[in-house]
C-alpha positions in Angstrom: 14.4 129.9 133.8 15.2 131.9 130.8 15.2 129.8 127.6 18.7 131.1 126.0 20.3 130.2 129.5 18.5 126.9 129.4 19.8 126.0 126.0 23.2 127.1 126.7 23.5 124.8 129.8 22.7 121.8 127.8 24.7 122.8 124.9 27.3 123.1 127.4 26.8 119.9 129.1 27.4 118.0 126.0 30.7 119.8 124.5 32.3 118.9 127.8 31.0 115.3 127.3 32.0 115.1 123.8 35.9 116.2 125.6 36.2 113.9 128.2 35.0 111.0 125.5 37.8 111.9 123.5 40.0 112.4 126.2 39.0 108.9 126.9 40.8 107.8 123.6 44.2 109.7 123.9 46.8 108.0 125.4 47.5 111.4 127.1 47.5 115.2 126.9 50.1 117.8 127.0 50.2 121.7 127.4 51.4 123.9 124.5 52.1 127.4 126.4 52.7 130.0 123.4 54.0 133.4 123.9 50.5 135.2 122.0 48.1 134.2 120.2 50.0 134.0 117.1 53.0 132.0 118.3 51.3 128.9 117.3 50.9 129.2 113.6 54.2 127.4 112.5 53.2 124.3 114.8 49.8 123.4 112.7 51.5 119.8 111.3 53.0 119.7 114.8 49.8 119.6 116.2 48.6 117.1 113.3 51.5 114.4 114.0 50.0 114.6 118.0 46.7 114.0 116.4 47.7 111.2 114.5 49.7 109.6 117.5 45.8 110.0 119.4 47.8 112.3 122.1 45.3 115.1 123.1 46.9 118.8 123.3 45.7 122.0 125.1 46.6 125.3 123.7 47.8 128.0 126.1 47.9 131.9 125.5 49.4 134.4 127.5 48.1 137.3 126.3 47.5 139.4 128.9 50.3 141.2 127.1 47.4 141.4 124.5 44.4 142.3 126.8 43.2 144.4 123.8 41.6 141.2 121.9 40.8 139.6 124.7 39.4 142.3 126.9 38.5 140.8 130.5 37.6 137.4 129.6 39.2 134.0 129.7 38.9 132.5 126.2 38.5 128.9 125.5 38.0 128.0 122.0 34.8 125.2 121.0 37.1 123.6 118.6 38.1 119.7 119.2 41.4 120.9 121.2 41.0 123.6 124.2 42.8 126.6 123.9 43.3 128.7 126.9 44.2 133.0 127.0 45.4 134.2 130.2 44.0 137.0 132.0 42.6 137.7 135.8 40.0 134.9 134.8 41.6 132.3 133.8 42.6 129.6 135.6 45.6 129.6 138.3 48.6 128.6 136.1 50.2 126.5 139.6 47.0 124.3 138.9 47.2 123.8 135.4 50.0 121.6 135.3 47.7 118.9 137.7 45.4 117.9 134.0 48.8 117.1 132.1 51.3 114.3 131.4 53.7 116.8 130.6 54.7 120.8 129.6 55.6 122.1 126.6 57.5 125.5 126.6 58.3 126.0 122.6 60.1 129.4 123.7 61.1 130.7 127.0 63.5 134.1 127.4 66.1 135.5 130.4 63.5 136.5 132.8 61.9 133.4 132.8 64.9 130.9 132.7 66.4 133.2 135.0 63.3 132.7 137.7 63.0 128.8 136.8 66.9 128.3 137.5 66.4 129.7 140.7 63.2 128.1 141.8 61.1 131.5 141.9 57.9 132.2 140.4 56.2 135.3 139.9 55.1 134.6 136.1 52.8 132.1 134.3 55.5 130.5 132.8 57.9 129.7 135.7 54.6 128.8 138.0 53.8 126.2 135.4 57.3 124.6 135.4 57.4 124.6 139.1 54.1 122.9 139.5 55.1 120.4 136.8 58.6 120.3 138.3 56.7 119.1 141.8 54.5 116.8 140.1 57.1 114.8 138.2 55.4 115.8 135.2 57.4 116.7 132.3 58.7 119.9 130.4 59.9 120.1 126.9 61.4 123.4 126.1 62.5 124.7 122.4 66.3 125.0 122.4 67.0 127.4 120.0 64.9 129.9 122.0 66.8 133.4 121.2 66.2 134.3 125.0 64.4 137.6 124.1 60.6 138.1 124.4 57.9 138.3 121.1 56.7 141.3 122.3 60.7 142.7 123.4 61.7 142.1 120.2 59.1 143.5 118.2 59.7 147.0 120.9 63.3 146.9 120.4 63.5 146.2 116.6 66.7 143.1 117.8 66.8 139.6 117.5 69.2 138.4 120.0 70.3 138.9 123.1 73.7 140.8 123.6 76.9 138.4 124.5 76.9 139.3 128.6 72.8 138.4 128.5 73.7 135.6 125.9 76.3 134.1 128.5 73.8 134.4 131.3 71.0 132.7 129.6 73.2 129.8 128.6 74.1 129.5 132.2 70.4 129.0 132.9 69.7 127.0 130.4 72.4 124.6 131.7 70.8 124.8 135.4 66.9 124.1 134.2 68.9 121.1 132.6 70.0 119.7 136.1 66.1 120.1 137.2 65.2 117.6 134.6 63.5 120.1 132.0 64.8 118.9 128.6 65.8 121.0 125.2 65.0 120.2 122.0 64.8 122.3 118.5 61.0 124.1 118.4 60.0 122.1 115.2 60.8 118.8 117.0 59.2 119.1 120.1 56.3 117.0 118.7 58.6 113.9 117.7 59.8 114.6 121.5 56.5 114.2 122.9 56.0 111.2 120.7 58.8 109.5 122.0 57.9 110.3 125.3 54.7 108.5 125.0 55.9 105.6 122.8 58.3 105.1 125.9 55.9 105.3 128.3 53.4 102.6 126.4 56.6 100.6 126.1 57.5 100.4 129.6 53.8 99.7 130.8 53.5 96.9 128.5 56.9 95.6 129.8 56.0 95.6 133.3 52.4 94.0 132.1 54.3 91.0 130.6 57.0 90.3 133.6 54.0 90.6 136.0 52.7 87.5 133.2 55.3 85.9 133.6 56.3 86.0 137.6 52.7 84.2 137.8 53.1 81.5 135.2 56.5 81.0 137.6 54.6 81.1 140.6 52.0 78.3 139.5 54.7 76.2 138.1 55.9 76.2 141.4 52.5 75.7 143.4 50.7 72.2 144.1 47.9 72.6 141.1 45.6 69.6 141.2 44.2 69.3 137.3 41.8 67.0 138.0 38.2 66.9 138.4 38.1 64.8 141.5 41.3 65.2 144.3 41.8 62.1 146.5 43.2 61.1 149.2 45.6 59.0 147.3 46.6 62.0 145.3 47.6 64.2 148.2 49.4 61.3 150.3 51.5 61.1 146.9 53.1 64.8 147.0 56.1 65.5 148.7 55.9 68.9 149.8 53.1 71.2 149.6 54.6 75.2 148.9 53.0 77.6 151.6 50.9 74.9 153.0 48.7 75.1 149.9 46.6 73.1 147.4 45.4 75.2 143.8 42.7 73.8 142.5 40.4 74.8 139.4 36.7 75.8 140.0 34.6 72.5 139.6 37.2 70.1 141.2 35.1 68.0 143.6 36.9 66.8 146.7 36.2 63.3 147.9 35.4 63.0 152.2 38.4 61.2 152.4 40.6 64.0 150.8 38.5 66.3 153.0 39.7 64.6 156.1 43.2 64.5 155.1 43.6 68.1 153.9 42.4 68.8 158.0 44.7 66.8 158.8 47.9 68.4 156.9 46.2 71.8 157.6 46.5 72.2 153.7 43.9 75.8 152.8 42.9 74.8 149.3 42.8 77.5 146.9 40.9 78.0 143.9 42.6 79.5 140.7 41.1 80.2 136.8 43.5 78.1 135.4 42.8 74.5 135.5 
């Protein structure tokens, strides 16, 4: 085996460790899909806030518009963040929504609300909504989005779209908002993904502590013995015995007589942690 190839397999090996360990720390990761590769630039502190919040962020290109920098390779950068340029190598952009708690869209135009609104696909950016879309994941899009292209713009020398397209886009916009895609101002959508998160965190510690307290209910209203030894006196002196049960602690010694009777009253005796 050649040495270079060696040493770039193992070199390999651990940058994808070093990810996935911080991955591990991140409450979760989102998708930044950017127009080219200069779209990002006036997101830097954006990028810091999610950085400072620990939620992880990939980087996505589509600049196959731009094949001249890229030439025919996919492009993934070695920083601490991934960053992603489309071309015929990359990866399928239905599958990239599957790595992602959600999608974030800082700038979407006509042909692409047009094809989301209706459900089509056809172009990296509507297959990434669908798939998100399918996999209840979900999509942030910048709201003042002028509804023209980068690259159109830049060709045509205009800034907006004319009032009949204008018209039509809003009408888009207002469908994508029935799908459950939501608009916000491109220099918030950090503090949107924030929220989404702070949410999420807040609703898992919420069910965590009502799943607390249903069992503290449900051992109030079970027959715990506390104890170290259970008699037969003991269990002739409770009146009702919930699901035909007896909780005991670990280390509770039963005496033969209290054997004998539990057979008797068919009582299963159970052992909990809490004593």
């Amino acid at each position: 085996m050649d040495i270079r190839a060696m040493i770039e397999s193992v070199v390999q090996e651990v940058v994808q460790s070093m990810k996935l360990e911080k991955e591990k720390e991140n409450f979760g990761k989102v998708l930044f899909v950017f127009c080219d590769s200069s779209a990002h630039e006036p997101f830097a502190d954006q990028f810091i806030k999610l950085k400072n919040s620990k939620i992880g962020y990939d980087i996505l290109f589509l600049d196959g518009e731009t094949s001249s920098w890229l030439g025919m390779q996919r492009v993934e950068s070695t920083g601490s963040e991934r960053v992603i340029a489309t071309d015929e190598y990359s990866p399928a952009a239905i599958e990239l929504a599957k790595d992602y708690d959600g999608i974030i869209i800082p700038e979407i135009d006509l042909d692409n609300a047009a094809r989301v609104a209706a459900g089509l696909k056809g172009t990296i950016k509507a297959e990434i909504i669908f798939s998100a879309i399918m996999l209840q994941k979900f999509v942030l899009v910048g709201g003042d989005s002028p509804g023209i292209k980068r690259s159109d713009r830049r060709c045509l020398n205009t800034l907006s779209l004319p009032a009949p397209y204008q018209k039509r886009f809003y009408s888009y916009i207002e469908q994508m908002t029935e799908l459950g895609i939501e608009f916000f101002p491109q220099m918030d959508l950090s503090e949107a993904v924030i929220q989404k998160f702070t949410k999420k965190l807040e609703d898992v510690q919420s069910a965590c502590e009502s799943d607390l307290r249903e069992n503290d209910h449900a051992l109030e209203n079970k027959a715990i013995f506390k104890k170290k030894l259970l008699t037969h006196d003991w269990i002739e002196s409770q009146a009702h015995f919930p699901n035909n049960s007896i909780y005991l602690s670990k280390g509770v010694i039963i005496s033969p007589l209290a054997k004998d009777l539990l057979k008797e009253k068919k009582l299963t005796v159970r052992f909990i942690e809490k004593g």
